[in-house]
C-alpha atoms as a printed R data frame, in Angstrom:
    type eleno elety resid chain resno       x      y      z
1   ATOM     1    CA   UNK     A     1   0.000  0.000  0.000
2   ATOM     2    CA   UNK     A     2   1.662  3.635 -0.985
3   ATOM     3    CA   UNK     A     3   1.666  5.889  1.289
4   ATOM     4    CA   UNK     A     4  -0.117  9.100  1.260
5   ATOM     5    CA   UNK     A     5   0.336 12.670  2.367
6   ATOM     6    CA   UNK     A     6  -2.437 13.260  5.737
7   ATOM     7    CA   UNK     A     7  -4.127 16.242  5.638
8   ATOM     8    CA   UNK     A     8  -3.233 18.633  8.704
9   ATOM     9    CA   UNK     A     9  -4.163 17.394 11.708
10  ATOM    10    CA   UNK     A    10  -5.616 19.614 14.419
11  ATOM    11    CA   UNK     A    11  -3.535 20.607 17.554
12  ATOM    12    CA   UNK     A    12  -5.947 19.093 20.243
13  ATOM    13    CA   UNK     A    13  -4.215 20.428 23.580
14  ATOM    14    CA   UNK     A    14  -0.534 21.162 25.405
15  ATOM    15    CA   UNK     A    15  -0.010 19.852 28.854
16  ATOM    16    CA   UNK     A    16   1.741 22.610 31.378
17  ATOM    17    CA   UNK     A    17   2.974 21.515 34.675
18  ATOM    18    CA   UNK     A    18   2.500 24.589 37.053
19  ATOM    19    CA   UNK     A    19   3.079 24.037 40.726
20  ATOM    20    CA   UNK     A    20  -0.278 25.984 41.832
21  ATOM    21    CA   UNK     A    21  -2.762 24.971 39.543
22  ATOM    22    CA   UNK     A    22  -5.417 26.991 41.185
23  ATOM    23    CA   UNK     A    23  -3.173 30.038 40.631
24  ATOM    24    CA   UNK     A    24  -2.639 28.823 37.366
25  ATOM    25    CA   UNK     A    25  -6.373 28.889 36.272
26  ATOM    26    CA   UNK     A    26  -7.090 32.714 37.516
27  ATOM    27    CA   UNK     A    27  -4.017 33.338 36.012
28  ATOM    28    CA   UNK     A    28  -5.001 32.248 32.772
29  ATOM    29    CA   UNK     A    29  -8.203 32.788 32.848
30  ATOM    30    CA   UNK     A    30  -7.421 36.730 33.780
31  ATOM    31    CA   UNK     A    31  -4.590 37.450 31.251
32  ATOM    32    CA   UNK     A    32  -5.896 35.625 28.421
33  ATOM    33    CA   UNK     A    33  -9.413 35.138 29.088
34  ATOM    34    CA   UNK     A    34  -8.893 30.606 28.888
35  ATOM    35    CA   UNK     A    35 -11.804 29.092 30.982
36  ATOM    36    CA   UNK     A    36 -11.757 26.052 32.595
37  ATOM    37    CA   UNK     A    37 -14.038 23.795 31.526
38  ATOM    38    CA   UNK     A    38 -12.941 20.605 34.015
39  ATOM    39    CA   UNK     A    39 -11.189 20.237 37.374
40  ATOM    40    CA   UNK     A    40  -9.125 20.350 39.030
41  ATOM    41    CA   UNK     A    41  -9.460 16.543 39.587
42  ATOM    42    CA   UNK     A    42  -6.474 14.261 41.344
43  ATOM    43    CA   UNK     A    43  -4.981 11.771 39.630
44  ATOM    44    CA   UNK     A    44  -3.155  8.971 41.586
45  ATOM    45    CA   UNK     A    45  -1.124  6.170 41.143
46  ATOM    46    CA   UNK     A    46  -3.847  3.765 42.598
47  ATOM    47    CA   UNK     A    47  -6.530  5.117 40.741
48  ATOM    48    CA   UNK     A    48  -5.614  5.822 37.651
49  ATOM    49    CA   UNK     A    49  -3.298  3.116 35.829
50  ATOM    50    CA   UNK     A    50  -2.751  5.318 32.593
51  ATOM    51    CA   UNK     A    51  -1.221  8.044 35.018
52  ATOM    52    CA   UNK     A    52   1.336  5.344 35.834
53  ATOM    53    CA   UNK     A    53   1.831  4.551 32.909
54  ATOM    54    CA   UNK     A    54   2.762  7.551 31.464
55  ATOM    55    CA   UNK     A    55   4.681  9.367 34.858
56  ATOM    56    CA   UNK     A    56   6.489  6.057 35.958
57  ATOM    57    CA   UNK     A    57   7.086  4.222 39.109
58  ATOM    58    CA   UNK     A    58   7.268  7.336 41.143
59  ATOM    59    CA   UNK     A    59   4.571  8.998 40.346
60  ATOM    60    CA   UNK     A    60   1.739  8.694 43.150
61  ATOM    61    CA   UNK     A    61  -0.504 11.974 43.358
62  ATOM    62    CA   UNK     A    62  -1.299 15.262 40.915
63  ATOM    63    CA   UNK     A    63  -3.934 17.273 40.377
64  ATOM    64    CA   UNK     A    64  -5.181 17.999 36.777
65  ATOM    65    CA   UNK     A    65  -7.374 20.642 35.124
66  ATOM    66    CA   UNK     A    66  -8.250 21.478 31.222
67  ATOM    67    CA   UNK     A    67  -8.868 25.048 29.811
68  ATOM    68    CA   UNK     A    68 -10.213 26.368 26.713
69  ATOM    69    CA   UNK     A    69  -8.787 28.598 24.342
70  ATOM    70    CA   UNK     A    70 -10.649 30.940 21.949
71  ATOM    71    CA   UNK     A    71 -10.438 28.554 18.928
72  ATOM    72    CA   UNK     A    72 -10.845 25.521 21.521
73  ATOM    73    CA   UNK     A    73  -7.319 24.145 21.812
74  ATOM    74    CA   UNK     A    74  -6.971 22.771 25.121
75  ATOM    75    CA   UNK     A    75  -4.162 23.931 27.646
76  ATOM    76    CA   UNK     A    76  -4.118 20.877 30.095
77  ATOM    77    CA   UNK     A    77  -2.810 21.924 33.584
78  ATOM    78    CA   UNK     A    78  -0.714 19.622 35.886
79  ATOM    79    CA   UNK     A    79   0.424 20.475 39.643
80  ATOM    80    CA   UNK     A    80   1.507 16.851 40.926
81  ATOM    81    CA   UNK     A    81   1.558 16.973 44.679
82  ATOM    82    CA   UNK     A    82   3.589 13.553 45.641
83  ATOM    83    CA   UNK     A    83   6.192 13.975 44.182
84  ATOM    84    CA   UNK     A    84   5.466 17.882 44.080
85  ATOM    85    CA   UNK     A    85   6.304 20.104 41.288
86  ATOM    86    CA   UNK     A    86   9.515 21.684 41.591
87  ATOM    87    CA   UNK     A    87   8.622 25.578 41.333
88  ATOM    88    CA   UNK     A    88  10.715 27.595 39.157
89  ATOM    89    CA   UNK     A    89  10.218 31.509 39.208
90  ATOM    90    CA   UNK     A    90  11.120 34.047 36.477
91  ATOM    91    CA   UNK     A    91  13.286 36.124 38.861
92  ATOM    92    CA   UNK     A    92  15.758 32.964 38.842
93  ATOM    93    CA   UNK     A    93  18.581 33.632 36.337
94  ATOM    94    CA   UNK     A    94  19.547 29.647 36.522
95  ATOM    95    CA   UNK     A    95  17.204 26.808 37.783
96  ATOM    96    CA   UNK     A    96  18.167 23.181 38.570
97  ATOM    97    CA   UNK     A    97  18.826 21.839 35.574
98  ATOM    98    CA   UNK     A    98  17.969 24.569 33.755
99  ATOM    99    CA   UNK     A    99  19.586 27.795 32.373
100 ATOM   100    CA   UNK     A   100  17.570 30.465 31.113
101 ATOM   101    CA   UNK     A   101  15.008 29.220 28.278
102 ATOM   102    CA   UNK     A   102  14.899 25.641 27.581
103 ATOM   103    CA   UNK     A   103  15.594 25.690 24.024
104 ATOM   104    CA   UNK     A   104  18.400 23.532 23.968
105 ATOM   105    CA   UNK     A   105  16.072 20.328 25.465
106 ATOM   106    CA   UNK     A   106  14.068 18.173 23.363
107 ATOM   107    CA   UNK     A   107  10.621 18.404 23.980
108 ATOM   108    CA   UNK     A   108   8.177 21.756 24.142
109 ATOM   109    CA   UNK     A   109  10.026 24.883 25.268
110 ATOM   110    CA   UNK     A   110   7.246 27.805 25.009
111 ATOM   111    CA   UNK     A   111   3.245 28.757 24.247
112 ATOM   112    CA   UNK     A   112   2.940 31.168 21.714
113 ATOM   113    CA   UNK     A   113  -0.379 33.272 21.965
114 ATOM   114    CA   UNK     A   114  -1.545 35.303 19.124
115 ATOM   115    CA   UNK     A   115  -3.088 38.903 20.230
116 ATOM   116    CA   UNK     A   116  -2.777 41.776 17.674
117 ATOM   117    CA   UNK     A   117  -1.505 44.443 20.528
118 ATOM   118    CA   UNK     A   118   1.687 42.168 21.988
119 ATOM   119    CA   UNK     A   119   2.851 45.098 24.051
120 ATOM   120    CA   UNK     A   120  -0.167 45.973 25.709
121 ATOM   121    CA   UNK     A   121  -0.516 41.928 26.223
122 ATOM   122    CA   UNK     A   122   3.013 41.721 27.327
123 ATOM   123    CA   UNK     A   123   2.018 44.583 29.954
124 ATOM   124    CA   UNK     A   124  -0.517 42.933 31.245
125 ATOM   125    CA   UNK     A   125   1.378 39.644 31.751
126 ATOM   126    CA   UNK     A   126   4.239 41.685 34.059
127 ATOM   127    CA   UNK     A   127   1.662 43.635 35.709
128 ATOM   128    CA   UNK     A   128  -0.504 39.735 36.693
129 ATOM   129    CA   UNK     A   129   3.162 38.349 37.993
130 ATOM   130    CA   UNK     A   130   4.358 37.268 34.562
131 ATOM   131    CA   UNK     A   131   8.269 38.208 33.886
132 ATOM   132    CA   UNK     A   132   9.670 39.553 30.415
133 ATOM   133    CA   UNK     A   133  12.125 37.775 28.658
134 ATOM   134    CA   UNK     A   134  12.637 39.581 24.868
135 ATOM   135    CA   UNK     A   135  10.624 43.189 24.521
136 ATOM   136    CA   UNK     A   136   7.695 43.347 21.537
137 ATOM   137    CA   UNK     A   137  10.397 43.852 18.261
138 ATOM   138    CA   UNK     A   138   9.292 43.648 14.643
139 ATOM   139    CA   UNK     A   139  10.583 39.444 13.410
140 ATOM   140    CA   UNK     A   140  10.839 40.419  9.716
141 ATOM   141    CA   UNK     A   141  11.685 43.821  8.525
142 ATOM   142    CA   UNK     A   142   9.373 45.189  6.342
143 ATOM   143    CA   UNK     A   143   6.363 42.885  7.655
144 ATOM   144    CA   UNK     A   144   3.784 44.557 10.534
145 ATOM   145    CA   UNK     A   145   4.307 41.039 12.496
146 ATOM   146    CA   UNK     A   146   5.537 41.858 15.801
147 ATOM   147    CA   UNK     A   147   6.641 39.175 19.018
148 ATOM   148    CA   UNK     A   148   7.643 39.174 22.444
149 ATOM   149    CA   UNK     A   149   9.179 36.696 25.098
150 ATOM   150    CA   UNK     A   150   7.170 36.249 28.434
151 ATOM   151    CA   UNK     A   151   7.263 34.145 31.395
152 ATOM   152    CA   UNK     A   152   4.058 33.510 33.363
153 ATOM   153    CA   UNK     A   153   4.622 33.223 36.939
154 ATOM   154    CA   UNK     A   154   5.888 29.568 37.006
155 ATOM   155    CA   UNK     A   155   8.425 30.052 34.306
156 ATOM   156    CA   UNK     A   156   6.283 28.640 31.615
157 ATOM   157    CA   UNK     A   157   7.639 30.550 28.095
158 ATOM   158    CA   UNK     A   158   5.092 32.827 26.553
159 ATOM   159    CA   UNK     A   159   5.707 33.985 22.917
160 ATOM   160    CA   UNK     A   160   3.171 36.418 21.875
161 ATOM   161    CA   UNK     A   161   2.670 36.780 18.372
162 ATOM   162    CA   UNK     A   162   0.545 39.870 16.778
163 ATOM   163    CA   UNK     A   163  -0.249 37.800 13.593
164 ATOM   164    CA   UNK     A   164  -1.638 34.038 12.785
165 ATOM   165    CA   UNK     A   165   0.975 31.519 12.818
166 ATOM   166    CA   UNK     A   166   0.056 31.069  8.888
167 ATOM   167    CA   UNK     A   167   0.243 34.161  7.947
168 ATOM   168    CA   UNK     A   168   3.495 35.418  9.016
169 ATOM   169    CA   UNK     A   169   5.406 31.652  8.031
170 ATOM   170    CA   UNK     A   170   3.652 30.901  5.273
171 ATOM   171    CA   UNK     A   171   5.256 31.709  1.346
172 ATOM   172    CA   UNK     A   172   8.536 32.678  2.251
173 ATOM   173    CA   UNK     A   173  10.382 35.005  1.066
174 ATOM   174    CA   UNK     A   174   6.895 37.165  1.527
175 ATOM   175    CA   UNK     A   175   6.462 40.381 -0.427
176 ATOM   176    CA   UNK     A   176   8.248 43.484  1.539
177 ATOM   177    CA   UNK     A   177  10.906 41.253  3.671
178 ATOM   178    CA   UNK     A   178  13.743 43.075  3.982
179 ATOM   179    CA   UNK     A   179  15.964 40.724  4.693
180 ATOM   180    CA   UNK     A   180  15.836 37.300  2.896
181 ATOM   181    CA   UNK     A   181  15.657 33.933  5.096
182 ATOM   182    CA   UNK     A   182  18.775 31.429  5.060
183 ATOM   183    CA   UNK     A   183  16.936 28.501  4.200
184 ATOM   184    CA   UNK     A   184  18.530 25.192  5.184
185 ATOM   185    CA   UNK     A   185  18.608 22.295  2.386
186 ATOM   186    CA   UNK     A   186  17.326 18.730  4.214
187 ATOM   187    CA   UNK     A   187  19.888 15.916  3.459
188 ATOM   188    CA   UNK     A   188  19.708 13.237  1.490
189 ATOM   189    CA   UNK     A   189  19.473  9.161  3.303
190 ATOM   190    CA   UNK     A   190  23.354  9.425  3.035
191 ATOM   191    CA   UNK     A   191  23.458 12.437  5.254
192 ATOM   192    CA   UNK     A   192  24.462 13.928  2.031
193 ATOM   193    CA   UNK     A   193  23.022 17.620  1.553
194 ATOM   194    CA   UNK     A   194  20.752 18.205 -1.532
């Protein structure tokens, strides 16, 4: 059987481990306006086998809750209480086992929300306990798209985005850049570049 292209798939939800999930949904549900449509619930070891399954052998206790975004992809909240979550603030300039943004980890290192004023959203992030990490500047000369670096007050990254993710990635080089983009050519099976 050949294999066929799938059409795009639809982002369903990102899990965020927060270690005050209470604070976590005002937070949220203040800054960007998510609600929360379940929990919080606990999850244990005991009473939930796919929980063990997924955390491992040392996971015993958490507490979970889901919110909704405005076009209804989930943000899925995890504080887990036994172990606990290890709290890391944005005032911390190095974190165990952690230095600065985690870009250099495998794995999910920010959120980005799309709001068409990112400084007055990047305002109101600082002003609900949120930390700055890169001020609003404009990602491609020439283009109106502008985008920020936040923290919220766990030391989840933020990126904040003025426009849609498709419109400011999509048809590069895009009329008006200023500056061209370096793209990179994929290899060939032999490691070979095409």
């Amino acid at each position: 059987m050949a294999l066929t292209t799938p059409a795009a798939l639809v982002v369903n939800h990102v899990g965020v481990t927060v270690p005050d999930i209470h604070a976590a949904i005002d937070w949220y549900g203040s800054v960007f306006g998510f609600r929360c449509i379940m929990g919080p619930r606990e999850l244990t070891a005991a009473g939930h086998a796919e929980a063990s399954s997924v955390f491992g052998a040392g996971f015993r206790r958490a507490w979970q809750a889901h919110l909704l975004t405005g076009n209804s992809v989930g943000i899925e909240l995890f504080q887990f209480i036994d172990p606990p979550t290890r709290e890391l603030r944005p005032d911390q300039e190095t974190a165990p086992g952690r230095e600065g943004m985690p870009w250099f980890q495998p794995g999910l290192w920010h959120l980005c929300i799309t709001h068409p004023d990112v400084p007055a959203m990047v305002e109101r992030i600082v002003e609900h306990g949120g930390a700055l990490l890169a001020p609003p500047y404009q990602f491609v000369p020439g283009r109106p798209w502008t985008l920020a670096y936040s923290t919220d007050p766990w030391g989840t990254v933020l990126e904040l985005m003025s426009h849609s993710y498709a419109e400011a990635f999509s048809n590069w080089p895009q009329p008006g850049q200023l500056v061209p983009p370096t793209l990179v050519p994929r290899p060939n099976h032999d490691g070979v570049t095409q």
